[in-house]
Backbone as CSV, one residue per row, in Angstrom:
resi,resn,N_x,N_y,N_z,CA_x,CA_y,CA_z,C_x,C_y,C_z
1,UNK,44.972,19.810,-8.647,44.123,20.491,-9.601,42.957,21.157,-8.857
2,UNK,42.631,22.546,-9.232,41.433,23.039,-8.668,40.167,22.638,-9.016
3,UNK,39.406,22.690,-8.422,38.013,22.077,-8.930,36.886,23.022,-8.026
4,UNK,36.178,23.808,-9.186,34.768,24.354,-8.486,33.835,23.257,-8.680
5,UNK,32.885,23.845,-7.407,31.521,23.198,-7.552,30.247,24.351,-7.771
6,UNK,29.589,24.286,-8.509,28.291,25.273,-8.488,27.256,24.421,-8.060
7,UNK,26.901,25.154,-6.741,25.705,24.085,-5.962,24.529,24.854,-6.015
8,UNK,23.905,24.579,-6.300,21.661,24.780,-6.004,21.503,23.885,-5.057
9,UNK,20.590,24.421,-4.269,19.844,24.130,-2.870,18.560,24.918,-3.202
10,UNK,17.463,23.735,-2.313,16.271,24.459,-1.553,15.788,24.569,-0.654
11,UNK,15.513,24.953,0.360,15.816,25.365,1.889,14.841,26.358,2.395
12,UNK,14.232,26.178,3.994,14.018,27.108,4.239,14.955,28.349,4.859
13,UNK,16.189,27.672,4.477,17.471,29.175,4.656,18.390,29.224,3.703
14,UNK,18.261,30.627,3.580,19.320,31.219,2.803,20.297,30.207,2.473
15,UNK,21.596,30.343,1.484,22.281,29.568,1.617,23.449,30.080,1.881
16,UNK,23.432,31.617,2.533,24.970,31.687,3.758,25.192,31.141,4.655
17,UNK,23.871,30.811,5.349,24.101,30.245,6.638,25.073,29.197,7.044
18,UNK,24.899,28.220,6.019,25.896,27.039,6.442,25.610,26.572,7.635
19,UNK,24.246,25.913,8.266,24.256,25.492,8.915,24.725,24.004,8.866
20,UNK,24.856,23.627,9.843,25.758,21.612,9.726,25.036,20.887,8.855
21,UNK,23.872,20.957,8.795,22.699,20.181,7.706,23.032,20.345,6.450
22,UNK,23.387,21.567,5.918,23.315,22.623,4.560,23.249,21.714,3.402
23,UNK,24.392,20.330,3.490,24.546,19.566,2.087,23.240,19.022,2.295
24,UNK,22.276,18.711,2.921,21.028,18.071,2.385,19.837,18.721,1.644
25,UNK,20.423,19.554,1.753,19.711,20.622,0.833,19.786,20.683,-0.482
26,UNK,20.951,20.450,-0.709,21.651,20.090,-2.239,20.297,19.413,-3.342
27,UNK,20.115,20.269,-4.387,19.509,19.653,-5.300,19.978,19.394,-6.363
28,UNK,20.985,20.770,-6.791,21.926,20.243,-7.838,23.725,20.480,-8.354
29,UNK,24.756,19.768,-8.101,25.606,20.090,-8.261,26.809,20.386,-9.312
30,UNK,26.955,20.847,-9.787,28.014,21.260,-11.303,29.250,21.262,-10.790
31,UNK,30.369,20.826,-11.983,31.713,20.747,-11.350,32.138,21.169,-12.540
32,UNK,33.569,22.019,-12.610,34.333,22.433,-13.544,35.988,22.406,-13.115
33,UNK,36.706,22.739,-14.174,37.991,21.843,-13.609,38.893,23.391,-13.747
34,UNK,37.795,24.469,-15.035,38.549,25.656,-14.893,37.846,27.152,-14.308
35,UNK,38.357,27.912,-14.242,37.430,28.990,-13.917,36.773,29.793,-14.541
36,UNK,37.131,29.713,-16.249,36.190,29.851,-17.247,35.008,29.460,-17.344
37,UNK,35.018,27.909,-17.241,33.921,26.723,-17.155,33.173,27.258,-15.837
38,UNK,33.624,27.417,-14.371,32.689,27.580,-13.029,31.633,29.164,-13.489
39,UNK,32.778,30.146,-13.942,31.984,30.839,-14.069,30.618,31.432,-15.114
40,UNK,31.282,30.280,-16.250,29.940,30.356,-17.064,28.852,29.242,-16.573
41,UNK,29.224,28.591,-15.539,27.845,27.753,-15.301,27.160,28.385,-14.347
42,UNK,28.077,29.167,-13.429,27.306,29.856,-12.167,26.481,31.004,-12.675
43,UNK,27.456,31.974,-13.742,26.009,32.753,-14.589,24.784,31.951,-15.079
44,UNK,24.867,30.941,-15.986,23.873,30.239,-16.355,22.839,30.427,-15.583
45,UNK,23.454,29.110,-14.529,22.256,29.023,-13.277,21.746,30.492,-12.519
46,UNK,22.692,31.381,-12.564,21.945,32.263,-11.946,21.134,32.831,-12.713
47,UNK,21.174,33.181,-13.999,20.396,33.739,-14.814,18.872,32.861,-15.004
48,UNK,19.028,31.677,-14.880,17.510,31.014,-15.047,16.766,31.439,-14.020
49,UNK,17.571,30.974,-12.639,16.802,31.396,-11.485,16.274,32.281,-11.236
50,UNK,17.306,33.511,-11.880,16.566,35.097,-11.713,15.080,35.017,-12.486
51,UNK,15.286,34.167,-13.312,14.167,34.286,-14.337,13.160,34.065,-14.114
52,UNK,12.937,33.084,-12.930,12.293,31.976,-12.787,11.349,33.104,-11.170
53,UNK,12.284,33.949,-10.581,11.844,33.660,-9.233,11.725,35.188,-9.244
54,UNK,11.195,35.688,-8.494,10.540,37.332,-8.309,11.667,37.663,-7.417
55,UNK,12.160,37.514,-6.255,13.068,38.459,-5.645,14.250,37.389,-5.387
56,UNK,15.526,38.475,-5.249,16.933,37.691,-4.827,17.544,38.099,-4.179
57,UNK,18.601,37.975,-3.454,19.450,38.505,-2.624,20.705,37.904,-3.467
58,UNK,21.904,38.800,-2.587,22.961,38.162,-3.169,24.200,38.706,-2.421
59,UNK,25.079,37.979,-1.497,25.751,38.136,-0.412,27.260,37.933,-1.100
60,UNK,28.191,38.638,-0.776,30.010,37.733,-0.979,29.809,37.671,-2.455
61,UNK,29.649,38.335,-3.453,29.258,37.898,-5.166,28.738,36.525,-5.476
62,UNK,28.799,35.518,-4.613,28.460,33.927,-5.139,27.631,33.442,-4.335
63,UNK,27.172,34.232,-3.532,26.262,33.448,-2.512,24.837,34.217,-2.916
64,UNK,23.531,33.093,-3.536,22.418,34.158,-3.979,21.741,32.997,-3.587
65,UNK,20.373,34.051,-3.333,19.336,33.489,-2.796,18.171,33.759,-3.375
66,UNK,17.154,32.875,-4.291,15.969,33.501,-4.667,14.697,32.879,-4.236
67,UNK,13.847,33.697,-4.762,12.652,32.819,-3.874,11.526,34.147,-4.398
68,UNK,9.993,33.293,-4.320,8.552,34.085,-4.725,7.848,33.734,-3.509
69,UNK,6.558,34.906,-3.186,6.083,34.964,-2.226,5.614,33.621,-2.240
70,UNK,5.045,33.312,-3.005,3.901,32.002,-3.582,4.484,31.095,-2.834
71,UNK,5.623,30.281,-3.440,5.945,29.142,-3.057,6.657,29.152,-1.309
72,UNK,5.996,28.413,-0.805,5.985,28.214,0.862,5.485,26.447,0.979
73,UNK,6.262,26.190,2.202,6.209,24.884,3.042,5.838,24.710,4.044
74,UNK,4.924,23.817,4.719,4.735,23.713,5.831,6.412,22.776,6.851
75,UNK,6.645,24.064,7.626,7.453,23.303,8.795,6.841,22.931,9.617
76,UNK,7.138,21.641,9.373,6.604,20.301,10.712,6.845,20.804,12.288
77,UNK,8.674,21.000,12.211,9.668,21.039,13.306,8.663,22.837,13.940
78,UNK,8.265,23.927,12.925,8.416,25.183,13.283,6.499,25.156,13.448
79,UNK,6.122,24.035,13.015,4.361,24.352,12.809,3.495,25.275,12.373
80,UNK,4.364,26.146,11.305,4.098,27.093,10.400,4.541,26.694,8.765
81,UNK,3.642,27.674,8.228,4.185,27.946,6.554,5.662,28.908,6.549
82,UNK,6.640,28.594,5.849,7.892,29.018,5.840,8.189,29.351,4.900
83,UNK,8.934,29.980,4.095,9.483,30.458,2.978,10.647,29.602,2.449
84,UNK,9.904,29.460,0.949,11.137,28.461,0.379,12.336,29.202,0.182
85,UNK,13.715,29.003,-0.274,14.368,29.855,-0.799,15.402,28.666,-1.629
86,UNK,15.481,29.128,-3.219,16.549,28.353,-3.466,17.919,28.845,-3.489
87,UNK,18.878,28.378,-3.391,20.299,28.980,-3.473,21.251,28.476,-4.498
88,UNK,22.651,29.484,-4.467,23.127,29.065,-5.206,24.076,30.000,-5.056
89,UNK,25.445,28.639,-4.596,26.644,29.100,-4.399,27.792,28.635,-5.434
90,UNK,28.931,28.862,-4.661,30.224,28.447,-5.593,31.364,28.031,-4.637
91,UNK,31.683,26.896,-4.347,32.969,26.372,-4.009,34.225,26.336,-4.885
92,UNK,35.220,26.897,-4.009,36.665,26.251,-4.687,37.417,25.813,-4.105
93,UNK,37.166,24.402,-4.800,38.602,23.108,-3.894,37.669,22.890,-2.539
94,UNK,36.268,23.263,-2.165,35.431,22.824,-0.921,34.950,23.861,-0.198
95,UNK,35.759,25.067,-0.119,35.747,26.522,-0.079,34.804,27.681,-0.658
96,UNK,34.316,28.150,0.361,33.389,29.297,-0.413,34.076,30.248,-1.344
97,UNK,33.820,30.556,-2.848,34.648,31.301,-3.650,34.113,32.281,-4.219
98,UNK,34.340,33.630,-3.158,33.162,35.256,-3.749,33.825,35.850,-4.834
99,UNK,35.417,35.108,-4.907,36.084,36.120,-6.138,35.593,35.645,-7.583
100,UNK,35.045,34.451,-7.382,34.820,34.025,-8.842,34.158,35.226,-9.631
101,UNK,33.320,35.849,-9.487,32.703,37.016,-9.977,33.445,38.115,-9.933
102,UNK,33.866,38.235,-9.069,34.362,39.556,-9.240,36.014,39.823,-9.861
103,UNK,36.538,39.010,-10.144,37.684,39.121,-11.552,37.130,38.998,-12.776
């Protein structure tokens, strides 16, 4: 059986990167069993976020990134203020999935 995940992250990176760390970033995860269901939750969430946050990016149709000047973190590791960014992707079956949007 297929199974999406719609993941939110907050990060000081994007969430293409996929760096080895990436799942600790995870703040919130959604699961659906059809692709009806993934893709009305991934609009959802994207639509709040847009709402919520002044600028976005948006890479592969499922890979988005938003974020406001305002909100910033101090990096310990970088010894600067950094830019938050939250994300929000779409897995299928564990897999990055850009077609979900675009059928």
């Amino acid at each position: 059986m297929t199974r999406w995940q719609i993941i939110q992250t907050e990060s000081f990176n994007e969430p293409w990167w996929f760096f080895d760390d990436w799942q600790e970033d995870i703040v919130l995860e959604l699961e659906a069993t059809t692709r009806e269901e993934a893709k009305a939750l991934y609009i959802e969430a994207f639509t709040k976020l847009h709402d919520t946050y002044g600028y976005q990016q948006v890479k592969k149709n499922t890979l988005a990134a938003f974020w406001c000047d305002e909100e910033k973190c101090f990096c310990e590791e970088c010894d600067d203020d950094l830019q938050v960014y939250h994300g929000l992707l779409v897995l299928k079956d564990g897999e990055h999935d850009p077609d979900l949007i675009s059928n």
